[in-house]
C-alpha positions in Angstrom: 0.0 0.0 0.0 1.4 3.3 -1.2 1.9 6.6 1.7 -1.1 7.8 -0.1 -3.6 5.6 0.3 -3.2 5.2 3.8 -6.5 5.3 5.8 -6.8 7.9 8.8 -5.7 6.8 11.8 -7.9 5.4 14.2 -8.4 3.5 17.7 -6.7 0.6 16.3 -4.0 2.2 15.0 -3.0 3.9 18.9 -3.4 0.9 20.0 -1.1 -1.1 18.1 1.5 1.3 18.6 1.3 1.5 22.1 1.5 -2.1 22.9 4.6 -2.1 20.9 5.9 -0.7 24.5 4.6 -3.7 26.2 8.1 -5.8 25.8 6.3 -8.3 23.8 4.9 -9.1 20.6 1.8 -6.4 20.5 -0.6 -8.7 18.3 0.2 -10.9 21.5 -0.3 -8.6 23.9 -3.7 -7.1 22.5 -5.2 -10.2 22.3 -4.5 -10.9 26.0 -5.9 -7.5 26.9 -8.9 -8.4 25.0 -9.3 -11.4 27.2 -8.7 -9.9 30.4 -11.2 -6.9 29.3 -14.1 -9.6 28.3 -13.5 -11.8 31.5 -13.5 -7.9 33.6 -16.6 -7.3 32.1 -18.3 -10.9 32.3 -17.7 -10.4 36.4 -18.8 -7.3 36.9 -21.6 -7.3 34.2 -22.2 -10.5 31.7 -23.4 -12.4 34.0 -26.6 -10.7 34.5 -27.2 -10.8 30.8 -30.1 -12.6 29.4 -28.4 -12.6 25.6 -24.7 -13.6 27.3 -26.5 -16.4 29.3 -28.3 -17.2 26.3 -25.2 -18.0 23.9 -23.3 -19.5 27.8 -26.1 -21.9 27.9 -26.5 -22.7 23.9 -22.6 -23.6 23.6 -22.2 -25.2 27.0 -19.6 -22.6 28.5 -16.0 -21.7 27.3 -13.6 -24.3 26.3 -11.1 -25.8 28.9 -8.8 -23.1 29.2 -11.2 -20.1 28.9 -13.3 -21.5 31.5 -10.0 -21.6 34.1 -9.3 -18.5 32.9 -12.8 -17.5 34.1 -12.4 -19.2 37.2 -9.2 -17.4 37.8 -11.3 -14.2 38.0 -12.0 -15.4 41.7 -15.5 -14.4 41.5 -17.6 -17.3 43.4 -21.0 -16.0 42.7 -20.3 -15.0 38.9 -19.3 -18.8 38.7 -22.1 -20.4 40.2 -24.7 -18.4 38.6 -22.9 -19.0 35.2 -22.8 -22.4 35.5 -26.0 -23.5 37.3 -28.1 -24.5 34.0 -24.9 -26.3 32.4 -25.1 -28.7 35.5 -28.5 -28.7 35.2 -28.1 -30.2 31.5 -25.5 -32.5 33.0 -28.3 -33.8 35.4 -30.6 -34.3 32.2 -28.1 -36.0 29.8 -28.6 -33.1 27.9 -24.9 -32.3 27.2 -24.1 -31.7 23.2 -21.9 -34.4 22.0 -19.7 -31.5 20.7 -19.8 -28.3 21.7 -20.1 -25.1 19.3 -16.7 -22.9 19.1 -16.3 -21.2 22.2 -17.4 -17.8 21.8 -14.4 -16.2 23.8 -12.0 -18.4 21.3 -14.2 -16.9 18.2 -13.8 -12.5 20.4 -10.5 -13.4 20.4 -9.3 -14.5 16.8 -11.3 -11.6 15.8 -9.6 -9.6 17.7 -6.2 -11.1 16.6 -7.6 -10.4 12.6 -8.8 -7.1 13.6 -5.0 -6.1 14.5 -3.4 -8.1 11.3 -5.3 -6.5 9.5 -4.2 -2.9 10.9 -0.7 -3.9 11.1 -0.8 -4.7 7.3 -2.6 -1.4 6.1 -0.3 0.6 8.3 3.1 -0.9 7.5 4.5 2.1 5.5 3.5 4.3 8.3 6.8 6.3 9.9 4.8 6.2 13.4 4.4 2.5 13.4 7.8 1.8 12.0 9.3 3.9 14.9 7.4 1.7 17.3 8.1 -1.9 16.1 11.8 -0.8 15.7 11.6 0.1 19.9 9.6 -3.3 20.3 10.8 -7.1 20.7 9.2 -7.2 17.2 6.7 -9.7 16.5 6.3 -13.5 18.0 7.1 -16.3 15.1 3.2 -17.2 14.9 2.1 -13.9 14.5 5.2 -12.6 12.2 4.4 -15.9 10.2 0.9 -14.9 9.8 1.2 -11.3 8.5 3.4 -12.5 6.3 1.0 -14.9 4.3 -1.3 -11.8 4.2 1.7 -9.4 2.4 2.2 -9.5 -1.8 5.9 -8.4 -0.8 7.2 -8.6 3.1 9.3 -5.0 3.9 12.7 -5.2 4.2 12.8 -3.4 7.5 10.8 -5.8 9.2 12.2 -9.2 7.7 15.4 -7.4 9.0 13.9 -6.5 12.4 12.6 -9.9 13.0 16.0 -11.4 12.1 18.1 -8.9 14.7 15.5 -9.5 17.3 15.9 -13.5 16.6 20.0 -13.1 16.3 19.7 -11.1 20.2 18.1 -14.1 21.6 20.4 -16.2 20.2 23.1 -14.5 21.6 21.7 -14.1 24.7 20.9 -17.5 25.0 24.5 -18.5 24.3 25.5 -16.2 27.0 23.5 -17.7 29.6 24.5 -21.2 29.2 27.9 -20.2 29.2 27.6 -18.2 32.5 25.5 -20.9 33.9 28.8 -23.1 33.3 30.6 -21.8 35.9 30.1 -20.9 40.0 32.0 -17.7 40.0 30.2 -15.2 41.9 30.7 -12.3 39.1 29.2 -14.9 36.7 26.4 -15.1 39.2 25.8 -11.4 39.0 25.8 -11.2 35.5 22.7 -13.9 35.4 21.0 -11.7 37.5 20.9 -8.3 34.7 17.4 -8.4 34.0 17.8 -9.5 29.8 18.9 -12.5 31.0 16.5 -13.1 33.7 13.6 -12.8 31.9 15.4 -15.0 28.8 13.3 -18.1 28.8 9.8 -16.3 28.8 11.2 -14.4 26.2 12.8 -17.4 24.3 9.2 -19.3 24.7 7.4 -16.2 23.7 9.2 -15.4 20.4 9.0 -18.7 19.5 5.2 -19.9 20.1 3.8 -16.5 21.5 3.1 -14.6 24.5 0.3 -14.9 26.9 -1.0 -18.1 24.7 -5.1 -18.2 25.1 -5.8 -21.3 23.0 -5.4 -24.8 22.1 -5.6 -26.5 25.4 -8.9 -28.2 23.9 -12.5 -29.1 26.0 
């Protein structure tokens, strides 16, 4: 897309940016707010929601991980009122077979195209160039999928994503070698905080931050 044709900026577009200061992958880190904004708003206000209840009831709750990550809310009443008529269909033998998509899952992926698609239509933008140069970059998943949306990738991120890949690397390398010996200035060096936080950000490049998906029904 040329400088030209660029649409105005909008919500999106401020949002992307800013969680390219989250330390993560962004696309990563907006879907996680997304979740943690929808199970926010479930506790203090779905739950009293004829229509929510509705589509609770018709797909039989969350799938496995979302419904933890309800649970995790801590909210006892939200829970129980939540769940009441899905134990009342276990009672009945009136449990699907298969359940629908979870609907969080479906918000979510959305959400994650919403932001691709943003990303993509903003790429030749100095703004957002400025703020995935001063970010991690992007995780492999998500890199991998805005690629397969681009005609031609631009150099500046293929080359981004490669120095952010060739850091971890290094770093990597450098803790195993410190980790080799019991010298207490090698024990002071493990503890600079790069190196400290290395394996969550070795996992998250890799497979993603904050994963929300995949651990089945």
């Amino acid at each position: 897309m040329l400088r030209s044709e660029q649409p105005a900026k909008h919500l999106p577009f401020f949002k992307l940016t800013e969680a390219c200061g989250s330390g993560q992958c962004p696309l990563c880190r907006l879907r996680s707010d997304a979740l943690e904004s929808y199970l926010e708003s479930l506790v203090y206000q779905g739950v009293n929601d004829r229509r929510f209840r509705a589509e609770f009831d018709r797909t039989y709750g969350f799938c496995t991980y979302h419904e933890h990550a309800f649970l995790a809310k801590q909210d006892r009443l939200a829970i129980v009122i939540t769940h009441r008529e899905l134990l009342a269909r276990a009672l009945a033998q009136t449990v699907p077979d298969s359940a629908p998509e979870c609907s969080l899952c479906k918000l979510l992926e959305d959400t994650e195209q919403q932001y691709l698609e943003t990303t993509e239509a903003y790429l030749h933008d100095d703004e957002l160039r400025q703020a995935f140069e001063d970010s991690p970059g992007l995780c492999l998943p998500h890199f991998r999928k805005l690629r397969a949306r681009l005609r031609e990738t631009p150099s500046w991120l293929e080359e981004l994503q490669q120095a952010r890949l060739e850091s971890a690397l290094a770093a990597v390398d450098e803790y195993i070698e410190i980790s080799n010996y019991s010298l207490s200035d090698n024990l002071s060096r493990l503890s600079k905080p790069h190196l400290r936080r290395l394996p969550d950000t070795v996992v998250g490049m890799l497979f993603g931050y904050n994963p929300d998906q995949d651990a089945g029904r």
